[in-house]
N, C-alpha and C positions, 0 to 999 in steps of 0.2 A: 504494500500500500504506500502511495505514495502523500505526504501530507506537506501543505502549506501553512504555514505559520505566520502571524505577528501579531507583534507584542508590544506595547505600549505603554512604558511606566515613568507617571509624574507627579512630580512631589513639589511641593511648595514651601516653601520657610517662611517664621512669623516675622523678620526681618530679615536685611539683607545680610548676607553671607562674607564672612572675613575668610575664612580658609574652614574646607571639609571635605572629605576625602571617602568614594563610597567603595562598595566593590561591590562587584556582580560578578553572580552565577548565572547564568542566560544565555550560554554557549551548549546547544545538546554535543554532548561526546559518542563517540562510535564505538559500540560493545555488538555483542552477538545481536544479530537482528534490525541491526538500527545501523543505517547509512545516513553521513551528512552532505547531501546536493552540494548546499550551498547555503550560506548563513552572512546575512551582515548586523550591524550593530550600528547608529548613529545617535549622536548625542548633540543635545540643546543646553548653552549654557554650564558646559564641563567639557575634559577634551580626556583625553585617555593619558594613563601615567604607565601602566606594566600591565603585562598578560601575562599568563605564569597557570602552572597546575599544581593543586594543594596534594595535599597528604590522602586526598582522595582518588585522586585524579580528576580531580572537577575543574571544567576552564573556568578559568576565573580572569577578570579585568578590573583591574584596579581606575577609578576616573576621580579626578579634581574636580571638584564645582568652582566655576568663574569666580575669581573676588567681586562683591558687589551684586550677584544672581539672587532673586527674589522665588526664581521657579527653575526646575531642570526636566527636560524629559530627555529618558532612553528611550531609543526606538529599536527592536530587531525584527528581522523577520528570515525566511529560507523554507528552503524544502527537506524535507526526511524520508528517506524511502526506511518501511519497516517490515520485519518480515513475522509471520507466528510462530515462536516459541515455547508458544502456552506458560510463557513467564518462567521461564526458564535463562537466566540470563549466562552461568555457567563460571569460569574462574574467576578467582579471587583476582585483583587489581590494585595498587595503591600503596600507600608507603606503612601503614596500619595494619598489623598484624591481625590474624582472624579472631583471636581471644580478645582485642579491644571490642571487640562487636559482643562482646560476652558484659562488659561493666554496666552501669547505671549512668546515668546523667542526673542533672536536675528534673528535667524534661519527662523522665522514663523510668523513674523509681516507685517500681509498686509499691502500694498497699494494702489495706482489706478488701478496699473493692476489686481491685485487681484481683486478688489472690482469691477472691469469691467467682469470679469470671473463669480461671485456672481452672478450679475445682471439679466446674461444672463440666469443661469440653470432656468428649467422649475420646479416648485414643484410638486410633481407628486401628486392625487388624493389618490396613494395607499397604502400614505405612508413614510414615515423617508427613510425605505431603498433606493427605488424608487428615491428618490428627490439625493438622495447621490450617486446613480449611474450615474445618472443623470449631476451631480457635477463632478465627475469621467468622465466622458466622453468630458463635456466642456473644463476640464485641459489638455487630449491630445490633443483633438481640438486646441488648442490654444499652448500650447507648446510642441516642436516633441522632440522624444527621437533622442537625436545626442552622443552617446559617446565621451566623454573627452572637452564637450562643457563648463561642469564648473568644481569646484572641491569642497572640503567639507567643505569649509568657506561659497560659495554661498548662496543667502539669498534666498528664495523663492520668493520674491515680483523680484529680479533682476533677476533670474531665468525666472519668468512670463513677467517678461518686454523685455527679448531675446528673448523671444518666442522658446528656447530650452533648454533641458537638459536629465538629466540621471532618474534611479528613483528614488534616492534620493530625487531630487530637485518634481519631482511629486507627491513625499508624502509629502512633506513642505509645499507646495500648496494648498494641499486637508488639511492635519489638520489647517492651515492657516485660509482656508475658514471656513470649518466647523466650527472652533472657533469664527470665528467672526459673524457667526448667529447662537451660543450658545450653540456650540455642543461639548460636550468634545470630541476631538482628538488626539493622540496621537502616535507614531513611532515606526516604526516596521522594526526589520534587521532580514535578514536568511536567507536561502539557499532556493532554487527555481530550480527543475528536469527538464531540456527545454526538449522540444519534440523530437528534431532535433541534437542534441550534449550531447557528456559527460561531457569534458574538458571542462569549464569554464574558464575567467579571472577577475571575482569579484564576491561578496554575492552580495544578493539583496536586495531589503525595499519593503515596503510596508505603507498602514498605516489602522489604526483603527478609528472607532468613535464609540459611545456609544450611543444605541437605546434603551430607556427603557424598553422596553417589550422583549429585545434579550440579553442587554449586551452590549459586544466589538464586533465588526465585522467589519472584514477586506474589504480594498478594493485598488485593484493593479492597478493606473491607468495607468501603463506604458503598461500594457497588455487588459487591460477592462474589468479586472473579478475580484470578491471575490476568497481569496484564496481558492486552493481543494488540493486533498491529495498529492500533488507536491509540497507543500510548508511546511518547514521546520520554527517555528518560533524558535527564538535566545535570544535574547532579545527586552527591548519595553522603549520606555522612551517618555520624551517630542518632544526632536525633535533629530538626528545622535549623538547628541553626548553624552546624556544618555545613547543610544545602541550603539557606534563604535566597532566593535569587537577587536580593538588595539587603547590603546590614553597610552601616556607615556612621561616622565619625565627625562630628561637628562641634568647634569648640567656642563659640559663640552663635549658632542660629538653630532655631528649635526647629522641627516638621510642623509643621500643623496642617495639615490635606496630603493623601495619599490618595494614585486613581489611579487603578490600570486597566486600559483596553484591551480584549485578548482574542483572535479569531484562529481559529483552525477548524481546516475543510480541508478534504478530497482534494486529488488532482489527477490528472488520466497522465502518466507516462510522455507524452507528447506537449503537456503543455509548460 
């Protein structure tokens, strides 16, 4: 499948800007199944400082905002050719060892809700992946997707204790749990083609865990399924904020309006 992209993200500051410094994730990387065409990147009122790949392997760009800039937009956009893997993404990558995908965060430290969520999943007879769907399936049970229920400090254990959130907060959960019965875990941001819509108003997540005999392989439990050729990976970290597609540094101007435009659609080969 072949998918077009763009993406559109602008921030505003409640004064103008003496020196701040952002960095972006918003470069898709090329793993099993995912080709990248083509990708560009432009910027209003910032110019680019370093491009560089983290400890994850996530592209990442580091950009200055203008002295004096009151607003900034990124703009990217490109093609992805992607293939089915049935979310199977397969070797480890990255400067981070498989056992960091094992620790806790702030982000992903269960609790009793959590550990009530654990309890329940069935282990299935057939299997890792099985038991992890399985697992995936318990965490929408138990917490619904409500847009703007939390925001991206939310921890997953208070996420699981609201009994709502977004997908972020349901891949916090699942790597969460997974870790706490041994399973390296680990986060996943990008772009996801909905069935029903072009226009979007945010990226997506996802998350991963690590089956010996497969690899990484993803699992979306905001939707109920391993990613397929609709999904778009980004970057991947411990938990949002290894992969944010924007985290930034300002030492005099505060954000106050964040917007981002975001369309992904089809494309036929040819065009």
């Amino acid at each position: 499948m072949r998918l077009q992209i763009r993406h559109t993200t602008r921030y505003r500051f409640a004064q103008e800007v003496g020196y701040a410094i952002q960095r972006l994730r918003l470069t898709p990387k090329e793993t099993q199944g995912q080709k990248i065409i083509d990708w560009q990147m432009v910027y209003e009122n910032a110019h680019e400082e370093l491009v560089y790949d983290d400890q994850n392997h996530n592209h990442v760009t580091l950009i200055t905002v203008d002295e004096g800039a009151r607003e900034v937009v990124v703009g990217c956009s490109g093609t992805v050719e992607t293939q089915d893997h049935a979310g199977v993404v397969g070797l480890h990558c990255g400067h981070l060892p498989l056992w960091s995908f094992l620790s806790y965060t702030d982000l992903t430290r269960p609790g009793p809700k959590i550990r009530q969520i654990i309890a329940r999943v069935e282990r299935s007879e057939e299997g890792m992946v099985d038991t992890l769907h399985n697992l995936s399936a318990a965490i929408l049970e138990t917490v619904e997707y409500v847009p703007g229920a939390t925001n991206s400090a939310t921890t997953a254990e208070a996420a699981a204790a609201a009994g709502k959130g977004v997908c972020q907060d349901h891949a916090h959960i699942f790597i969460a749990a997974a870790r706490a019965i041994d399973i390296p875990a680990r986060y996943v941001s990008g772009y996801l083609m909905m069935d029903d819509r072009i226009e979007q108003e945010a990226t997506h997540a996802w998350a991963e865990a690590w089956v010996p005999s497969l690899g990484w392989v993803g699992f979306d439990v905001s939707n109920g399924i391993s990613p397929d050729p609709r999904y778009v990976r980004v970057a991947t970290g411990r938990d949002y904020r290894d992969a944010a597609p924007v985290t930034g540094v300002s030492f005099d101007a505060v954000t106050e309006d964040f917007h981002v435009e975001l369309a992904v659609e089809q494309r036929s080969a040819e065009q």
